[in-house]
C-alpha positions in Angstrom: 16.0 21.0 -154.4 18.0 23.6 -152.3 17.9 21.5 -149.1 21.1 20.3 -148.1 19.5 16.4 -147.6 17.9 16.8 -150.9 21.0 17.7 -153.1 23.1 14.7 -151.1 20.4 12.3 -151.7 20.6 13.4 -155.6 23.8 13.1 -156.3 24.0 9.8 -154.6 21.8 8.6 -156.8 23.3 10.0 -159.9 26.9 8.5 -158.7 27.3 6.2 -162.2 26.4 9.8 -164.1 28.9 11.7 -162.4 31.8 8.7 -162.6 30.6 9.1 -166.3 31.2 12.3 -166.8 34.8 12.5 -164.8 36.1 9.7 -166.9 34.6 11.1 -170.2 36.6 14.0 -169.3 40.0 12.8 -168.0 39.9 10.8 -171.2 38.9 13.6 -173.7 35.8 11.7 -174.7 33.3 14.9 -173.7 33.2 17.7 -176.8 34.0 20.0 -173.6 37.1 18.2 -172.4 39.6 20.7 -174.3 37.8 24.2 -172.9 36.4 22.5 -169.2 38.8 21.5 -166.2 37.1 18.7 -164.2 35.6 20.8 -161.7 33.9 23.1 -164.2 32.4 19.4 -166.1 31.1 18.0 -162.6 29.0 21.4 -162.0 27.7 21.9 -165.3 26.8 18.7 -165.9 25.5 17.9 -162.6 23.2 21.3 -162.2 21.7 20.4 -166.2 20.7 16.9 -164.9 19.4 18.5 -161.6 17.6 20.9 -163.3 16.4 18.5 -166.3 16.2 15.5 -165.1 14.8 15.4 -161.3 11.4 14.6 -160.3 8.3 16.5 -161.0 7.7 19.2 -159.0 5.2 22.4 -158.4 5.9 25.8 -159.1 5.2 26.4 -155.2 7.9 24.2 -154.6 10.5 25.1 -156.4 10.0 28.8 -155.5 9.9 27.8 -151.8 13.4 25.9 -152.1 15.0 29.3 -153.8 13.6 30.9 -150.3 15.0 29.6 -147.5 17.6 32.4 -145.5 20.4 30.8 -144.4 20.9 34.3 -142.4 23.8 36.8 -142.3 27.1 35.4 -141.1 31.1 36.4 -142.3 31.8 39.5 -144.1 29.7 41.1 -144.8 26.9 44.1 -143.4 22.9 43.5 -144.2 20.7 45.8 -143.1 16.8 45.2 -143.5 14.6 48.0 -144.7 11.3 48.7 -146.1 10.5 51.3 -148.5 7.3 52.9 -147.7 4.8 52.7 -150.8 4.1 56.2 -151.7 0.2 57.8 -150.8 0.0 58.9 -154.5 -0.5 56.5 -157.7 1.1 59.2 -159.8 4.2 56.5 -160.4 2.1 53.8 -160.9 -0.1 55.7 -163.6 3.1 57.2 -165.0 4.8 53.2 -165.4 1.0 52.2 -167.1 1.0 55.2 -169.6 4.5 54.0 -170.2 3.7 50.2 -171.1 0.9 51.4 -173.2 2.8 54.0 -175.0 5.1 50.9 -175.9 2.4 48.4 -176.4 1.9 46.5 -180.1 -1.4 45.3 -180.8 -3.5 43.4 -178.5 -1.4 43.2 -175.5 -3.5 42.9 -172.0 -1.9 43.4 -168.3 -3.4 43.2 -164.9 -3.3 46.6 -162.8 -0.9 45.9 -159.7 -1.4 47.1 -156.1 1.1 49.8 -155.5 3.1 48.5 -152.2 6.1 48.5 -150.2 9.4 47.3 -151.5 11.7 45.3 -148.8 14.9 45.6 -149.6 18.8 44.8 -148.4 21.9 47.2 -147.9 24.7 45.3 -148.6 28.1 46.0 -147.7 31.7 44.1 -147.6 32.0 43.4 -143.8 36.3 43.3 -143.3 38.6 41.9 -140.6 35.9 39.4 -139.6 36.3 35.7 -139.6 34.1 34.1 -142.6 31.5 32.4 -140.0 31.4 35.7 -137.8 28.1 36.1 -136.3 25.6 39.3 -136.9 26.2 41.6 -134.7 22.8 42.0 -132.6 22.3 45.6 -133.2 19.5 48.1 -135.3 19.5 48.2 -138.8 20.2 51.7 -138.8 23.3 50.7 -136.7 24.3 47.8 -139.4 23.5 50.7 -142.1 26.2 52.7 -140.1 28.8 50.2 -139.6 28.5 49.4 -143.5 28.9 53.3 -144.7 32.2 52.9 -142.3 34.0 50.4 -144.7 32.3 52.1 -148.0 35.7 53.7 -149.8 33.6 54.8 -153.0 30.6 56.6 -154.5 29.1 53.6 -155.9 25.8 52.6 -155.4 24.6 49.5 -157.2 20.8 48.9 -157.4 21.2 45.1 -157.6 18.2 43.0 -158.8 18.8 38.8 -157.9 18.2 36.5 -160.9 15.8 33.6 -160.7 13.8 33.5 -163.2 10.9 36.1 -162.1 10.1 33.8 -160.0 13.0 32.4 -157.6 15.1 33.6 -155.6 15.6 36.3 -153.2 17.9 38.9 -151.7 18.6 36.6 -149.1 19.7 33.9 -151.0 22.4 36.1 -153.4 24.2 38.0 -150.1 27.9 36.2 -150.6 27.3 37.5 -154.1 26.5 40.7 -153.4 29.0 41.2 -150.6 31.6 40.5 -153.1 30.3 43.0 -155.6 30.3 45.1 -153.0 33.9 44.2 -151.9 35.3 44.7 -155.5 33.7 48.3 -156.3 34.0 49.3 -152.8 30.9 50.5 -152.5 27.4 49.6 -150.8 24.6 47.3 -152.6 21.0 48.0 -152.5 19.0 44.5 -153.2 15.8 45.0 -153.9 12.9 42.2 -152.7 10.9 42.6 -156.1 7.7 40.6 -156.3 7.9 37.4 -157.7 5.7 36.0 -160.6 3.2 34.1 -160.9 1.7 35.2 -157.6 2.2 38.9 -158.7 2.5 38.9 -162.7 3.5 41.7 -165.3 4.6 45.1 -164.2 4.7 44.4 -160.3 8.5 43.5 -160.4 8.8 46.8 -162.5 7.0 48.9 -160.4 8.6 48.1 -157.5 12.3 48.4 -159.6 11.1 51.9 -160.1 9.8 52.7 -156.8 13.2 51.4 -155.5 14.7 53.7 -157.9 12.9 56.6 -156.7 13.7 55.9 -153.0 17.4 56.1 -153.5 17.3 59.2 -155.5 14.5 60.4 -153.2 14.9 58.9 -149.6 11.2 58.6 -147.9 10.4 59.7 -144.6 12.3 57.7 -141.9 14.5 56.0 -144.4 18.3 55.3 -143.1 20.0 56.4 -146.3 20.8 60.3 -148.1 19.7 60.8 -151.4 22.1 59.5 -153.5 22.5 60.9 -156.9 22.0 59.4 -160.0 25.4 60.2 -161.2 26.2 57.1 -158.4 23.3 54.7 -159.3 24.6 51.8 -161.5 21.4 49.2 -162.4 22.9 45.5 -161.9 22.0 42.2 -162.3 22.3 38.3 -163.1 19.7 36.7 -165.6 16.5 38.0 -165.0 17.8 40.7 -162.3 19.3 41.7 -165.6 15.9 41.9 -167.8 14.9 44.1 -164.9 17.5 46.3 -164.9 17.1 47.0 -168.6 13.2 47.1 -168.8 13.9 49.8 -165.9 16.2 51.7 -168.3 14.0 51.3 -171.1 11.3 52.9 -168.7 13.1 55.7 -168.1 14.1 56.4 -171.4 10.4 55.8 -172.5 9.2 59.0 -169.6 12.2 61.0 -170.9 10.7 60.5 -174.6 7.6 61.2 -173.8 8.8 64.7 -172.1 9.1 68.4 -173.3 12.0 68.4 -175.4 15.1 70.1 -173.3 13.4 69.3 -169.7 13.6 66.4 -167.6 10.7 64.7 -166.7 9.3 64.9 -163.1 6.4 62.9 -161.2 4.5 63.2 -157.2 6.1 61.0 -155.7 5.6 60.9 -151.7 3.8 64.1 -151.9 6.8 66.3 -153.9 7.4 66.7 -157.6 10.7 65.2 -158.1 12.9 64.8 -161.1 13.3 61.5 -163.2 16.7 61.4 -164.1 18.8 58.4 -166.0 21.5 56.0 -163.4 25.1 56.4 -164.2 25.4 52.9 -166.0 24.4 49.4 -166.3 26.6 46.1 -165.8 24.9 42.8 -166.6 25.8 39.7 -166.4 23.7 37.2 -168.8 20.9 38.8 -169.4 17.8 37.3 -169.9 16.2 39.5 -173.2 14.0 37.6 -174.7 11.5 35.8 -172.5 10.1 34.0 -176.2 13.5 32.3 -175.9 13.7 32.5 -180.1 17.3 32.6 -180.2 19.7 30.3 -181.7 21.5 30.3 -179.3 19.1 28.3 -177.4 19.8 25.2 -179.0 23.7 25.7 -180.6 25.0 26.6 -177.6 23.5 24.0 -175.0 26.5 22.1 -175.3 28.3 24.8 -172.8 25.2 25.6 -170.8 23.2 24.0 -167.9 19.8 25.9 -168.6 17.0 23.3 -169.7 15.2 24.2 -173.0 12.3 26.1 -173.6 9.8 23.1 -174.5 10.2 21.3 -170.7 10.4 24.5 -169.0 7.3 24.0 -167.7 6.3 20.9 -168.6 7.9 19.4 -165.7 5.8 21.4 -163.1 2.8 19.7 -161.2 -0.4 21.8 -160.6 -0.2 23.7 -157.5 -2.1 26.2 -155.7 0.1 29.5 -157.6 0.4 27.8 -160.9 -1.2 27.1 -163.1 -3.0 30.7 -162.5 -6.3 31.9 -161.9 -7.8 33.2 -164.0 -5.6 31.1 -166.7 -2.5 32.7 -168.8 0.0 31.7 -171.2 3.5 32.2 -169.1 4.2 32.3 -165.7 5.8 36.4 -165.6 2.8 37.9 -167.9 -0.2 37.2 -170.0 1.1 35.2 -173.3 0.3 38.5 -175.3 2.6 40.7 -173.2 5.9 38.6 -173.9 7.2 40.5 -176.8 6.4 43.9 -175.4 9.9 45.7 -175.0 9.2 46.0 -171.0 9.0 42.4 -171.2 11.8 41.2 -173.6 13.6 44.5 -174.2 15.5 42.7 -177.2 12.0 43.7 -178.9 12.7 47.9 -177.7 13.2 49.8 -180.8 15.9 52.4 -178.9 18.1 52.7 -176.8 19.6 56.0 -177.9 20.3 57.9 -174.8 21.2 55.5 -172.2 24.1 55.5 -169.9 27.2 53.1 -170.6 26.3 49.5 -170.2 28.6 46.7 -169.7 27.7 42.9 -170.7 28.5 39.9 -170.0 28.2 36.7 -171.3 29.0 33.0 -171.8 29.2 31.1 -174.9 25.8 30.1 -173.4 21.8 29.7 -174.6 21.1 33.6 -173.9 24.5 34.6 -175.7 22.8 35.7 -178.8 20.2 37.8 -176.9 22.7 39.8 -175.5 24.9 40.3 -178.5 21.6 41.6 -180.5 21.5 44.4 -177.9 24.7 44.8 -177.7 25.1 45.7 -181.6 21.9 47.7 -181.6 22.7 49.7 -178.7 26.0 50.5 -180.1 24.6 51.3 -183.4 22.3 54.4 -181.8 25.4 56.0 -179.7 25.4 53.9 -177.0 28.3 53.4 -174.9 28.6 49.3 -174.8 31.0 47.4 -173.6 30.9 43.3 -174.5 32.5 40.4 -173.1 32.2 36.7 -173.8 33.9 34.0 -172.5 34.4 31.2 -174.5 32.9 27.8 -173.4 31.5 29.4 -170.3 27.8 28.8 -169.1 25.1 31.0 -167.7 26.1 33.6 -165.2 29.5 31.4 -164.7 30.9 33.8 -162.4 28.7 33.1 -159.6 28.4 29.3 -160.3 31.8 28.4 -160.8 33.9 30.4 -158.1 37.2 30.6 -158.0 37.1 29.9 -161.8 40.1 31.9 -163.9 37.4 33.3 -165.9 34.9 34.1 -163.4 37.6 36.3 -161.9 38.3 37.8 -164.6 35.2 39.1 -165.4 34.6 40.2 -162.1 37.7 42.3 -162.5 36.6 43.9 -165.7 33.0 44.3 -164.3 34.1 45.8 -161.3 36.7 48.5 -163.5 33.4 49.8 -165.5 31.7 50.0 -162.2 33.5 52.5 -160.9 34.2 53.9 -164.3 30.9 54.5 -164.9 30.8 56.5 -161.5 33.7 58.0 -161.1 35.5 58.4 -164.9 32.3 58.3 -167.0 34.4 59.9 -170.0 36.9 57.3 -170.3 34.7 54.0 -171.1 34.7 53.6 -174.4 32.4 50.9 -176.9 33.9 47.8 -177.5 33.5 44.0 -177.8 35.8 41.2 -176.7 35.8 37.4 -176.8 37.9 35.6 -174.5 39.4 32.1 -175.3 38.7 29.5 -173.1 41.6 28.2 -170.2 44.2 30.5 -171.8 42.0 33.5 -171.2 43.4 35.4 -174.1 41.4 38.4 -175.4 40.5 38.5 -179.1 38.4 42.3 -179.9 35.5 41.5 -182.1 34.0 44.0 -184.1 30.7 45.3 -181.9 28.9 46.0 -185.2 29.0 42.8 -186.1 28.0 40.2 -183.4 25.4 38.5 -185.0 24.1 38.7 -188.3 20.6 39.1 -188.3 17.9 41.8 -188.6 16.0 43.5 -186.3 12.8 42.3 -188.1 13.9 38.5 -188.5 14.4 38.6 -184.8 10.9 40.5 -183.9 9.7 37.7 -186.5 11.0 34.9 -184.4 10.0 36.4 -181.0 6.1 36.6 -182.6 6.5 33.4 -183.6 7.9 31.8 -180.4 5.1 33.8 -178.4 2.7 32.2 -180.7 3.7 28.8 -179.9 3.9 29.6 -175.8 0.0 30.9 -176.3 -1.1 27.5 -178.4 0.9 25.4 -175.9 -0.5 26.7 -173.1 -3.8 26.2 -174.6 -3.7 22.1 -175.5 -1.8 21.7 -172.0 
C-alpha cells in the first residue's frame, strides 16, 4: 500500500479510527497518552492498523509496493554501480563451509547462484534546494561530486530493512543521505536479493561479496580500496540481521583459521585478506526470526509490528509465495531458522568483534537485542545500548523530527565516527532513556534481561517448531 492513492483512500476510510484515537489521546484515555504526543499516536496507530488490518494481499504485491523509485531529487548524491560477480566460487564455497561449520542438526539450504550485486553510493548533496533535480551526468561523475562534500573517513556498508523481502536501496535514500549528512561520510547501499524469490544465504552472499568489493575494488569499479579500519556494518530491522550474520561470518572464517594469521580467500583472481570492519551500529535489529521473545507480545502496546501468528496469514497465493518446491518461512527452509546465520541471537560468540552500537525501542524486538547485547558484553565485547522508552520499531526513521529520534541519531552518529576515527575511546555501556523528558538512566549491561542462553535457544526450537507444523496444516 505504498501508492500515494492507495494510502489516501485508506485513511479515508479509517477516518472514525483515527478521530478515535486523537480524542482517546487529548483525553488521556490511551495507556500511551502520558509517553506519546498526538503526532507520534496518529502514526503508530495508523501504520499497525495499515499493516494489520488492510485487505488481503500477495506476497508479490506487497514486495512490489516496497519497489517503486521515486528517483533522486534534493540533497543528496546517488551514484548506480554494479559489482561484478567474481569468476571464482572460492567465496561462495568459503560462506557454505561456514554455514555448515555452524549448522545444528538437520538443517538443509539451497546452493545460490553467485551474481552481481547493484548497489548505491550515497552521499549528503549541500547547498541544493530539497526538490533539486539530478544532475544529468555519469555515475562516476555523481561518485566524484559526492567524495567532494565527504569530510570524514567513514564508510558505512548500509543494508535497508524490510523484512528480507521489501524494500530497496531506492526506497531508504532520504535515510541514508542523512546518515550520510550526520557522520560526514559516504554510504554504500547494497541491493541484496530479496527472499522468497532468492532464499537463505543469497542476501549473505551478496553482503559478503559487497564486503569484499569495498576492501577489494574490482576491475573498473569507481571507488579505492577502502580499509577496514573505515568500514562500519549498518542497518534497520533486517538490514541489521544482515549486518550481524555478516559479522558472525567473519568471525566464523577467522575461527576457523591458523591461529595468529588472518584468513585470506581468491577472490577476482587474487588471494586477499579477510579482515573484521571497524564497528557495527544497529538500529532494531531483527535477531531472532522464530520471533520467541517476550517481548513480542508485552511490548505491542508501543509498537506497530503485527504479531507473529498473522504474519503470513494474511497473504494470498501468488506466483513467488507460497514457494516451489514448498518451505516453512519465506527467508529459509523452516529447519534453517535457528541457525546463528539466520537468527544470530542463537550464535554462541561473539568474542572478537569490533564495537557495536544498538538501538532500540521499548518495542516487540527489544528483548532480542538486549540478549545480545548482554552476551556480547559478557565475552569482551565493546557494546554500547540504548533504549528509548515508549518508542516503536526503528522510531527514528518513522517518526522524524521526533526529540528522541534525534537523539539517537546524535548518539549513533558520535559512535560512528568513534568507531573510525577514536576506536579507543568507546567504551561498554547501557542506557535507558525516559520517554518526552529524554532523561538518561544507565542500566547495568550485564543485566538486561534475565534469562539463559539455553531457555532462549529452548524457546527459539520451540517457535521454529510451530512455524514448521503451521506451515504444514496451512
Amino acid at each position: 500500500m505504498n501508492s500515494p492513492l492507495a494510502i489516501l483512500k485508506f485513511l479515508v476510510l479509517k477516518t472514525p479510527f483515527i478521530l478515535k484515537t486523537a480524542l482517546f489521546h487529548a483525553f488521556s484515555l490511551s495507556p500511551t497518552a502520558s509517553k506519546w504526543d498526538l503526532r507520534t499516536a496518529l502514526v503508530v496507530n495508523i501504520v499497525r492498523e495499515m499493516l494489520g488490518n488492510s485487505p488481503p494481499s500477495t506476497i508479490s504485491e506487497q514486495q512490489a509496493d516496497t519497489l517503486r523509485d521515486p528517483g533522486v531529487k534534493g540533497k543528496m548524491w546517488v551514484s548506480k554501480v554494479t559489482m561484478p560477480a567474481p569468476s571464482e566460487e572460492t567465496v561462495l564455497d568459503l560462506l557454505l563451509n561456514t554455514i555448515d561449520a555452524l549448522k545444528q542438526g538437520d538443517e538443509s539450504y539451497s546452493r545460490p547462484a553467485i551474481l552481481a550485486v547493484e548497489a548505491e553510493w550515497t552521499g549528503y548533496r549541500a547547498d541544493v534546494a530539497d526538490n533539486a533535480p539530478e544532475l544529468s551526468i555519469s555515475e562516476a561523475e555523481k561518485y566524484e561530486n559526492m567524495m567532494k562534500e565527504v569530510t570524514t573517513d567513514v564508510t558505512l556498508l548500509y543494508f535497508h530493512g524490510g523484512a528480507l523481502y521489501l524494500m530497496d536501496p531506492c526506497t531508504q535514500r532520504s535515510a541514508v543521505s542523512k546518515y550520510s549528512k550526520i557522520t560526514g561520510g559516504r554510504v554504500f547501499s547494497v541491493r541484496y536479493r530479496l527472499a522468497p524469490q532468492n532464499p537463505f544465504p543469497a542476501a549473505l552472499l551478496d553482503a559478503f561479496i559487497s564486503y569484499l568489493s569495498l576492501l577489494y575494488p574490482p576491475e573498473g569499479a569507481i571507488h579505492d580500496p577502502v580499509p577496514a579500519s573505515q568500514i562500519v556494518f549498518t542497518g534497520d530491522s533486517a538490514g541489521a540481521n544482515i549486518s550481524l550474520v555478516l559479522l558472525q561470518t567473519l568471525l566464523q572464517i577467522h575461527r576457523s583459521a591458523p591461529t595468529g594469521t588472518i584468513p585470506t580467500v581468491i577472490f577476482h583472481g587474487k588471494e586477499v585478506e579477510i579482515p573484521l570492519p571497524a564497528g557495527l551500529a544497529l538500529s532494531s535489529p531483527s535477531l531472532d526470526l522464530t520471533r520467541s521473545m517476550p517481548s513480542t507480545e508485552t511490548n505491542a502496546i508501543y509498537d506497530y509490528l503485527p504479531p507473529p501468528s498473522i504474519a503470513l496469514a494474511k497473504s494470498n497465493p501468488c506466483a513467488i509465495w507460497p514457494a516451489n518446491p514448498p518451505r516453512a518461512y519465506l527467508y529459509c527452509e523452516g529447519s534453517m531458522l535457528c541457525n546463528p546465520l539466520v537468527s544470530p541471537l542463537s550464535a554462541e560468540s561473539w568474542a572478537g568483534a569490533p564495537p557495536i552500537f544498538v538501538v532500540s525501542g521499548e518495542e516487540m524486538l527489544a528483548d532480542e537485542g538486549k540478549a545480545f547485547v548482554q552476551k556480547a558484553a559478557a565475552q569482551g565485547v565493546t557494546v554500547v545500548w540504548e533504549q528509548y522508552e515508549a518508542m516503536p520499531h526503528c522510531f527514528a526513521l518513522l517518526l522524524e523530527g521526533n526529540p528522541a529520534g534525534a537523539m539517537s541519531f546524535d548518539t549513533w552518529a558520535e559512535f560512528v565516527k568513534r568507531a573510525v576515527q577514536n576506536p579507543e575511546e568507546i567504551v561498554t555501556g547501557a542506557e535507558f532513556i525516559t520517554a518526552k523528558t529524554l532523561v538518561r538512566q544507565p542500566v547495568d549491561v550485564s543485566n538486561l534481561i534475565e534469562m539463559s542462553d539455553e531457555v532462549i535457544l529452548g524457546r527459539m526450537n520451540k517457535s521454529r517448531q510451530e512455524i514448521i507444523e503451521r506451515a504444514a496444516t496451512n
